[in-house]
C-alpha positions in Angstrom: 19.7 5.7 -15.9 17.8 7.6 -13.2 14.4 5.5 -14.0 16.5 2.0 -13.8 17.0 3.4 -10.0 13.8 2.7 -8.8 12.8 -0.7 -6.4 9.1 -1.5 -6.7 7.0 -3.5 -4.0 3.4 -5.1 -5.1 0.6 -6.0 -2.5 -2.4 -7.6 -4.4 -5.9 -8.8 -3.5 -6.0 -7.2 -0.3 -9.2 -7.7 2.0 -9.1 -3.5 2.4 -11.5 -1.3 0.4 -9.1 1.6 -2.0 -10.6 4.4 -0.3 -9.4 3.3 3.1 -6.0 2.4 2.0 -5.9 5.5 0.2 -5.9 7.7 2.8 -2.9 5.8 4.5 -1.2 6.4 1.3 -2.0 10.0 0.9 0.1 10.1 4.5 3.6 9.1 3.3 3.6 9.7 0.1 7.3 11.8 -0.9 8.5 11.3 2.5 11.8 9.3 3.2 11.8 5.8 3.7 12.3 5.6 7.6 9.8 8.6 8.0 7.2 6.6 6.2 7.6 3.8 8.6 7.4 5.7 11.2 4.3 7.5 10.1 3.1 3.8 9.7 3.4 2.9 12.8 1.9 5.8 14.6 -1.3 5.5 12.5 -4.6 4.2 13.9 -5.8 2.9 10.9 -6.6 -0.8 9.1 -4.6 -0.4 6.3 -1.4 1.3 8.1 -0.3 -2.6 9.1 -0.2 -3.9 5.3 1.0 -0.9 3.9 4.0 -0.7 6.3 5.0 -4.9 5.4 4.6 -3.2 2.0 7.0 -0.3 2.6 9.6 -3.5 4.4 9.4 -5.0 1.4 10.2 -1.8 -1.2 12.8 -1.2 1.0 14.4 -4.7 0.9 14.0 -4.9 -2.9 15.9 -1.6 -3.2 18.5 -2.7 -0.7 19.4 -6.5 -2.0 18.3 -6.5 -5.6 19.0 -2.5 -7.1 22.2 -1.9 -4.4 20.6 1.0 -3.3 21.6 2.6 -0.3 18.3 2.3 2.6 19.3 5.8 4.1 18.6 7.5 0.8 15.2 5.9 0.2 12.4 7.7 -0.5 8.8 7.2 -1.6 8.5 8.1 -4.7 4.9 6.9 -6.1 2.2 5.0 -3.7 -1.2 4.4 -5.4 -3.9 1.6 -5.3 -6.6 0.6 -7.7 -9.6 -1.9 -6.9 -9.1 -5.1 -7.2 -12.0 -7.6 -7.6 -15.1 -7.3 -5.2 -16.6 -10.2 -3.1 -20.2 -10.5 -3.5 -21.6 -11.5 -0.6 -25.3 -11.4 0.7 -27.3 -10.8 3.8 -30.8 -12.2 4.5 -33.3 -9.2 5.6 -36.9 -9.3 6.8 -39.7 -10.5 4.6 -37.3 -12.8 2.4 -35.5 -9.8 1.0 -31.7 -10.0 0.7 -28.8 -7.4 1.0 -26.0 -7.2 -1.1 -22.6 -6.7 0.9 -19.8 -5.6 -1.3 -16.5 -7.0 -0.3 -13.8 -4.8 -1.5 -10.0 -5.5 -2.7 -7.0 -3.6 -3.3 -4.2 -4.1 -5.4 -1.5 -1.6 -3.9 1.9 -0.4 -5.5 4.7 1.5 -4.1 7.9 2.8 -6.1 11.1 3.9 -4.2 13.4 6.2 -5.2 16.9 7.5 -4.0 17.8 11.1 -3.5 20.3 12.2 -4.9 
């Protein structure tokens, strides 16, 4: 029963490189639900904004579709794995051209409630 408690949010193909969005994830990972956000919030960085519509939506999942309690929420498992990359190019001197890698992300977040 315990693994039927869980409310998942996806966020694919976003314009973010992993590495970036990682680190935001490494941040509120096992925290509570309203910590997270708040962590979120606070948090200078890119991928902070999606991550925290991301953390809304877990959190809305768990609330109207599992009948879990929002108070009890917790972060259970946040990861992200590339998603497909842009190739893009930039014209350089003498006719050359530079390849410009456009990253994605595909990120998922599991919540959980404490028991």
């Amino acid at each position: 029963m315990e693994e039927s408690m869980e409310a998942r949010a996806y966020l694919n193909y976003t314009r973010i490189s992993p590495r970036k969005v990682e680190i935001v994830l490494d941040l509120i990972r096992n925290k509570p639900a309203t910590e997270a956000m708040a962590i979120l919030k606070n948090t200078p960085k890119a991928a902070s904004e999606p991550v925290a519509k991301l953390l809304k939506s877990a959190v809305a999942n768990a609330e109207n579709n599992k009948g879990m309690n929002s108070s009890n929420l917790y972060v259970a498992q946040c990861f992200v794995t590339p998603g497909p990359i842009l190739k893009r190019i930039r014209p350089r001197a003498q006719g050359r051209a530079f390849h410009i890698l456009k990253r994605t992300s595909h990120v998922t977040m599991v919540l959980k409630e404490k028991e």
